[in-house]
N, CA, C and O of each residue as an XYZ file, in Angstrom:
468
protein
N       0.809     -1.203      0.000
C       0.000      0.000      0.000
C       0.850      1.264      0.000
O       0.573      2.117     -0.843
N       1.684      1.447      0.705
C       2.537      2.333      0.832
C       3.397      2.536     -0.513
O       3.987      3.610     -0.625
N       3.507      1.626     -1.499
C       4.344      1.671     -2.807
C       2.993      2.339     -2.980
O       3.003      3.501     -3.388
N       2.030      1.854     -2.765
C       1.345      2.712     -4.167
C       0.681      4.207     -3.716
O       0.272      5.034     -4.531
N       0.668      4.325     -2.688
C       0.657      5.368     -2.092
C       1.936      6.123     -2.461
O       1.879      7.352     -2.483
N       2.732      5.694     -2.662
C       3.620      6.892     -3.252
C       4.183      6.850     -4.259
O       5.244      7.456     -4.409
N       3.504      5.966     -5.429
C       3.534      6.221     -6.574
C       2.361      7.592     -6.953
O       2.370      8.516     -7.766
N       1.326      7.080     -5.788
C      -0.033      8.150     -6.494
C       0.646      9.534     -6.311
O       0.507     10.470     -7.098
N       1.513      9.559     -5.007
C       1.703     11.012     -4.231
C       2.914     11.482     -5.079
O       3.159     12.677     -4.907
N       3.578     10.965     -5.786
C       4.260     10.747     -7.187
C       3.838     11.491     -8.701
O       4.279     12.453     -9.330
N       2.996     10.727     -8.862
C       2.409     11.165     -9.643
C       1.151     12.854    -10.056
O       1.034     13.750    -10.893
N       0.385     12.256     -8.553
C       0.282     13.774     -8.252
C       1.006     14.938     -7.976
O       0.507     16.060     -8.063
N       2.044     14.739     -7.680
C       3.470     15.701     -7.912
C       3.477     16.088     -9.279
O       3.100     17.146     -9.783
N       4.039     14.911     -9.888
C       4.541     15.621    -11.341
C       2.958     15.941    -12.003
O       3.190     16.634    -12.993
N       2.234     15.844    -11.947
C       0.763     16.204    -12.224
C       0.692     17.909    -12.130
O       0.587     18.768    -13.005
N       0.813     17.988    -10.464
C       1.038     19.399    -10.081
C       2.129     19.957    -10.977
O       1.698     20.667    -11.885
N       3.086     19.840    -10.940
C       4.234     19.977    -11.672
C       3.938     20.343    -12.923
O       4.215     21.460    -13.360
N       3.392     19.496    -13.548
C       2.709     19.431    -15.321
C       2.221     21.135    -15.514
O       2.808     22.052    -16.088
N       0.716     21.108    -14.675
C       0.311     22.294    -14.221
C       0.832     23.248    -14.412
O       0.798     23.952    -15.422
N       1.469     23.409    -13.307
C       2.324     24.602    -12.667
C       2.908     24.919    -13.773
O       2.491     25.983    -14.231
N       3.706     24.414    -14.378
C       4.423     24.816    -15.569
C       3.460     25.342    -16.819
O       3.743     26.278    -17.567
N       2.019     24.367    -16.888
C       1.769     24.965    -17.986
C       0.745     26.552    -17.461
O       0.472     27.436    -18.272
N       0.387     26.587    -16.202
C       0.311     27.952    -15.695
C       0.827     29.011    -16.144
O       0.352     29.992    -16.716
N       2.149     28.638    -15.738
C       3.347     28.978    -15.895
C       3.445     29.788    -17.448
O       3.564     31.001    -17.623
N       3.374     28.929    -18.280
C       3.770     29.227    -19.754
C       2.567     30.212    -20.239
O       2.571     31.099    -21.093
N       1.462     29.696    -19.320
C      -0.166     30.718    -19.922
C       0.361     32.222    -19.384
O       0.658     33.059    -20.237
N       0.456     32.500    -18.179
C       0.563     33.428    -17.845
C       1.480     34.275    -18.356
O       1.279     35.486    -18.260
N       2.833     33.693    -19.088
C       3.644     34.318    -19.597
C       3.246     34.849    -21.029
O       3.602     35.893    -21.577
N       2.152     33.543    -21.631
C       1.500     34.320    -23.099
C       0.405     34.704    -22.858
O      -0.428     34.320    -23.680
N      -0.096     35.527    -21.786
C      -1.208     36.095    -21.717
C      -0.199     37.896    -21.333
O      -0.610     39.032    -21.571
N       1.027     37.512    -20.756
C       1.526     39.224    -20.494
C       1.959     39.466    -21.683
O       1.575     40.444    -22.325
N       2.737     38.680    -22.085
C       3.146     38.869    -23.944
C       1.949     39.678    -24.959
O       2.126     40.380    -25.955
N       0.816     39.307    -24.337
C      -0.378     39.307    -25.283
C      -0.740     40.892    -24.561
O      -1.179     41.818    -25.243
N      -0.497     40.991    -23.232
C      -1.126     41.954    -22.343
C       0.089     43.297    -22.863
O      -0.249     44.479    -22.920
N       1.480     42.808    -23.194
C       2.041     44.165    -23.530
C       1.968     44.419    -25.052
O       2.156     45.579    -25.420
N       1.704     43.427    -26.024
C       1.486     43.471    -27.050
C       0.438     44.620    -27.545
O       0.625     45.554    -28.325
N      -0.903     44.172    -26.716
C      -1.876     44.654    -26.770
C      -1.507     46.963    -26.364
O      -1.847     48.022    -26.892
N      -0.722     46.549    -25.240
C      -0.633     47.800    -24.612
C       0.612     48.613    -25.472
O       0.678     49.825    -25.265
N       1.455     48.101    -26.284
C       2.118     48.746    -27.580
C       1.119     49.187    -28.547
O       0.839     50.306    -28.975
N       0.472     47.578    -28.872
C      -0.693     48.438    -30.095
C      -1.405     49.834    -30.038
O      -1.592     50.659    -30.931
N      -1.846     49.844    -28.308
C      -2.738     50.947    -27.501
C      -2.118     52.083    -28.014
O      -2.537     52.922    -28.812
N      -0.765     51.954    -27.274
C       0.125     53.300    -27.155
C       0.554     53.801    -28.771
O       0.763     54.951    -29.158
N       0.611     52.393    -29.631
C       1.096     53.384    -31.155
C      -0.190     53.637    -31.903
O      -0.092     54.167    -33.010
N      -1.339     53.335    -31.455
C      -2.195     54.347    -32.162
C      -3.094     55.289    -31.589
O      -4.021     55.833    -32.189
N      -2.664     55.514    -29.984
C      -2.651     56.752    -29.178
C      -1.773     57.941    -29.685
O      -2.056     59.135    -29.591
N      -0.714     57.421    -30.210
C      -0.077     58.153    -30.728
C       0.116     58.737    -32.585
O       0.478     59.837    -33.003
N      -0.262     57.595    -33.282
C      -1.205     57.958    -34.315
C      -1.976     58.740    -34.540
O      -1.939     59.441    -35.551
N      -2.965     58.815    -33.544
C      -3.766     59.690    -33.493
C      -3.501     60.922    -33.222
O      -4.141     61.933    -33.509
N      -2.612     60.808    -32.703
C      -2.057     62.513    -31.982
C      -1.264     63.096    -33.317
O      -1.155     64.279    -33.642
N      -0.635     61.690    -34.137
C      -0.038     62.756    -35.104
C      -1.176     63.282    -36.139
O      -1.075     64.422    -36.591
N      -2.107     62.558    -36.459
C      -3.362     62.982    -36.994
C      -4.083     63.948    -36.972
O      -4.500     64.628    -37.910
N      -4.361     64.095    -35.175
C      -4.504     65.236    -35.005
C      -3.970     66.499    -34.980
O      -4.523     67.589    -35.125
N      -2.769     66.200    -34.767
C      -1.786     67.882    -34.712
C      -1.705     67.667    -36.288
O      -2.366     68.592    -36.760
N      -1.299     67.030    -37.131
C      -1.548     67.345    -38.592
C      -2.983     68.314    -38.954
O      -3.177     69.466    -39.341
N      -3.767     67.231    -38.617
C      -5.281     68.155    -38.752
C      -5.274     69.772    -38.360
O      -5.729     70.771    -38.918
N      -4.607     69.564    -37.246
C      -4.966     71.293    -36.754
C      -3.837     71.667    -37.390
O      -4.098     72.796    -37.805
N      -2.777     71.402    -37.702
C      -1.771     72.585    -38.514
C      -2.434     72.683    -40.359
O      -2.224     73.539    -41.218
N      -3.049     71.740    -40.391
C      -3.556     71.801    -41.777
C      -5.046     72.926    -41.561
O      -5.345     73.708    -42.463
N      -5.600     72.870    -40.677
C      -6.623     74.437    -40.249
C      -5.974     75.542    -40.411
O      -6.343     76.362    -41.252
N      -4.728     75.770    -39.503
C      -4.084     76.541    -39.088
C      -3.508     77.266    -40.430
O      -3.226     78.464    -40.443
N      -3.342     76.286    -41.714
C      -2.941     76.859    -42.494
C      -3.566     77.492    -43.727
O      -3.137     78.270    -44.578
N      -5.144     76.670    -43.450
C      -6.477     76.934    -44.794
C      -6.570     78.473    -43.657
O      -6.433     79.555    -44.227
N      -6.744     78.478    -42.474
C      -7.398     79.755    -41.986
C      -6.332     81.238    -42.351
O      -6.601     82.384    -42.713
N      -5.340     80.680    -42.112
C      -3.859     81.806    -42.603
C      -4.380     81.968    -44.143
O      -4.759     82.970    -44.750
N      -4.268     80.728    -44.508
C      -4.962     81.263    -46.383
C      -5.564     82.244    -46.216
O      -5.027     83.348    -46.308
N      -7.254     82.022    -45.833
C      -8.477     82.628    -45.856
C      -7.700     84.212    -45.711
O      -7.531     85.084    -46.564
N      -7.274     84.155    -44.071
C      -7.051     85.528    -43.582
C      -6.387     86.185    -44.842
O      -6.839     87.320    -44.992
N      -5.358     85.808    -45.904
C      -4.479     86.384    -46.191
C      -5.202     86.973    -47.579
O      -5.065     88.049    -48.160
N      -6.108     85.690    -47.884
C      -6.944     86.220    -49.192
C      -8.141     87.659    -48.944
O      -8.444     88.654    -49.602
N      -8.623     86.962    -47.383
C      -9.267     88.340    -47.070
C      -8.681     89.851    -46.911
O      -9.169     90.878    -47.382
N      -7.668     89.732    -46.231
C      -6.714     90.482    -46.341
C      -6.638     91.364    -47.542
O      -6.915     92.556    -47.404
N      -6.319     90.932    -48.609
C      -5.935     91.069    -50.038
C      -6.915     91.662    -50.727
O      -6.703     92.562    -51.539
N      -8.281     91.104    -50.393
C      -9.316     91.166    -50.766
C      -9.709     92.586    -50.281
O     -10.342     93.387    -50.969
N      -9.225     92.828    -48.905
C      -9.618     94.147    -48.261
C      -8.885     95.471    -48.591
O      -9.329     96.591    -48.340
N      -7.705     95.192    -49.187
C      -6.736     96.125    -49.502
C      -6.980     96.461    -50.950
O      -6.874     97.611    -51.374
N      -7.379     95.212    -51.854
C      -8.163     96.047    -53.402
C      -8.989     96.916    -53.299
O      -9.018     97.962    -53.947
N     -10.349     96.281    -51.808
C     -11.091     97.209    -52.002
C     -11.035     99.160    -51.712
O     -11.627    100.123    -52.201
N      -9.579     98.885    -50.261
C      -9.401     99.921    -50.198
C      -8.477    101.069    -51.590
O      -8.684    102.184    -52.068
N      -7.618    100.158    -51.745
C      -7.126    100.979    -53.053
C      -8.514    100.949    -54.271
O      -8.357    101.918    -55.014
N      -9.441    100.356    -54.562
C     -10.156    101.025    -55.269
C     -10.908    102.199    -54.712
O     -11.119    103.269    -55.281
N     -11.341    101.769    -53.308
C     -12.097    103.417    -52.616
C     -11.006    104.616    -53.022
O     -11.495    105.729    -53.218
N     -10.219    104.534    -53.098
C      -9.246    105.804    -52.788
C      -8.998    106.117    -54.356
O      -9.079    107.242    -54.848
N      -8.619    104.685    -55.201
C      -8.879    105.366    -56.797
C     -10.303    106.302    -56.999
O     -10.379    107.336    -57.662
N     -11.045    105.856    -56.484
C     -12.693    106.074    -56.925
C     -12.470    107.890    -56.162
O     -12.518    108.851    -56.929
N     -12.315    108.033    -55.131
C     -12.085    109.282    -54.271
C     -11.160    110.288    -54.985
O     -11.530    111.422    -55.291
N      -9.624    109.668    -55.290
C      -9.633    110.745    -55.906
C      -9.479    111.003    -57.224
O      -8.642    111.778    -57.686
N     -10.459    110.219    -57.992
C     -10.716    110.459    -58.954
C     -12.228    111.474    -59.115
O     -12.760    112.012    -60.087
N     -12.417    111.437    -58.308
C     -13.855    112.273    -57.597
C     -13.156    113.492    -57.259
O     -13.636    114.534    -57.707
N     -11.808    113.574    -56.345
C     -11.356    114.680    -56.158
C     -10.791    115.420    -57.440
O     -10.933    116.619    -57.684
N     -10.086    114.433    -58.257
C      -9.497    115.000    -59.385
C     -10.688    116.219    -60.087
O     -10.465    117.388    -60.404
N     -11.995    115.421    -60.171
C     -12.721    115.656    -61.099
C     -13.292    116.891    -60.347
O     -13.403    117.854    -61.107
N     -13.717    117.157    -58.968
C     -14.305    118.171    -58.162
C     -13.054    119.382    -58.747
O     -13.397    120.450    -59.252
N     -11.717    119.010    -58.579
C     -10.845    120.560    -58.968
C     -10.644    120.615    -59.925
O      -9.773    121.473    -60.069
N     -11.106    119.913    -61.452
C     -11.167    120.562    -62.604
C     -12.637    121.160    -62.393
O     -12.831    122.341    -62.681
N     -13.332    120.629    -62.058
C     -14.591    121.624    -62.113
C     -14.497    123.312    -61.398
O     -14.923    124.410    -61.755
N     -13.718    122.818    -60.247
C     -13.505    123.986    -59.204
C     -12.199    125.398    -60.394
O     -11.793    126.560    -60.367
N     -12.121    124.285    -61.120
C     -10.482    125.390    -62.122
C     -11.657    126.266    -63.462
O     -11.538    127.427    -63.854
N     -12.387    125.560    -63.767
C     -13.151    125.825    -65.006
C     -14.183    126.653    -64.331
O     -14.573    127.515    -65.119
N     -14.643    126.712    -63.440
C     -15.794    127.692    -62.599
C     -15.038    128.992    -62.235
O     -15.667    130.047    -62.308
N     -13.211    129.013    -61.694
C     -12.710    129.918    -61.572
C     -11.890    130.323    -62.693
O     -11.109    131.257    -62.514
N     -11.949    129.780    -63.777
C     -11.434    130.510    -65.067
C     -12.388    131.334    -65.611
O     -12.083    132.487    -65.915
N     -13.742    130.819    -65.814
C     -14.432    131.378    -66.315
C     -15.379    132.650    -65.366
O     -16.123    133.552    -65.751
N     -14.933    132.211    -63.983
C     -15.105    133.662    -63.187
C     -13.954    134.978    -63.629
O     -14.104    136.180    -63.849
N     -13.042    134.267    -63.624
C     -12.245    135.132    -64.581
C     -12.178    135.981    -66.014
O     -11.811    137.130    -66.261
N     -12.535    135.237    -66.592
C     -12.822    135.499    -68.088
C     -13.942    136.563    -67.977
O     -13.864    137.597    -68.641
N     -15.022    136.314    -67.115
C     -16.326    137.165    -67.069
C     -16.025    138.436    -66.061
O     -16.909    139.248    -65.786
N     -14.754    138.518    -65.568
C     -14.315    139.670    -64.443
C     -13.531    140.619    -65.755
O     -13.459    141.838    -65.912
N     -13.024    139.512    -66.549
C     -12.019    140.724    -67.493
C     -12.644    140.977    -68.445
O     -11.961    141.576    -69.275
N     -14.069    140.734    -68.867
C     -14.740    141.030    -69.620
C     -15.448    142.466    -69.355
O     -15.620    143.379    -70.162
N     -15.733    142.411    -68.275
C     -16.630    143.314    -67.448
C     -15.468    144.732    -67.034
O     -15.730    145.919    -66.837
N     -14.430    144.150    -67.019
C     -13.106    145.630    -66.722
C     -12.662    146.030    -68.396
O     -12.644    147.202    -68.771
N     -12.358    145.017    -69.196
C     -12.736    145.691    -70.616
C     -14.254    146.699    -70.661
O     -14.198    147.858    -70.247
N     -15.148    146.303    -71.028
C     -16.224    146.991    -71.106
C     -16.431    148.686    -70.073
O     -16.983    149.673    -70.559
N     -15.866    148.645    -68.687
C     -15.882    149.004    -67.618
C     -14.695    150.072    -68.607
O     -15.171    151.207    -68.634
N     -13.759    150.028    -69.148
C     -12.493    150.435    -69.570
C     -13.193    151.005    -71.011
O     -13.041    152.207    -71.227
N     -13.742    150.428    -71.731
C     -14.418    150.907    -73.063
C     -15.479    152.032    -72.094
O     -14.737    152.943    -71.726
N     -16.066    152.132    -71.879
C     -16.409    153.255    -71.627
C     -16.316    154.562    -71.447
O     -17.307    155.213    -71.117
């Protein structure tokens, strides 16, 4: 009895043993799997981040457009106001030259005549 009593207590050893080891081997391909997993995490945590800071420098740079076209856009309009103005002014002091020439013309008309007398 005792032989076989410690064949069983034997066997249940290397049994345990068997186990333990293949425990052993799970747990080691389950952290493998657990940092695997937590690389994948982290490189497309970080993917994303380059995605995103791409994204916003690609805003950053349609909005600089915009501004610069508006910009541009605002400065034609002002150089046309100011063509338009003083071409308005131009045109107000030929009128203002031809109103005082011909105040003229009608002053030396009037000192001739004034003189013919």
């Amino acid at each position: 009895n005792e032989r076989i009593a410690g064949q069983v207590r034997e066997a249940e050893e290397k049994r345990d043993a068997e186990i333990s080891a293949k425990n052993e081997r799970l747990r080691q391909e389950l952290e493998k799997i657990r940092l695997s997993h937590a690389a994948q995490k982290k490189e497309l945590e970080m993917q994303r981040e380059r995605e995103r800071q791409a994204d916003a420098e690609d805003a950053a740079r349609l909005l600089s457009e915009y501004q610069v076209s508006v910009c541009f856009r605002m400065v034609r309009i002002s150089v046309l106001m100011i063509l338009v103005h003083t071409q308005a002014a131009t045109e107000a002091e030929r009128e203002n030259d031809a109103a005082r020439r011909g105040k003229n013309i009608s002053l030396k008309k009037y000192h001739v005549k004034q003189v013919r007398i």
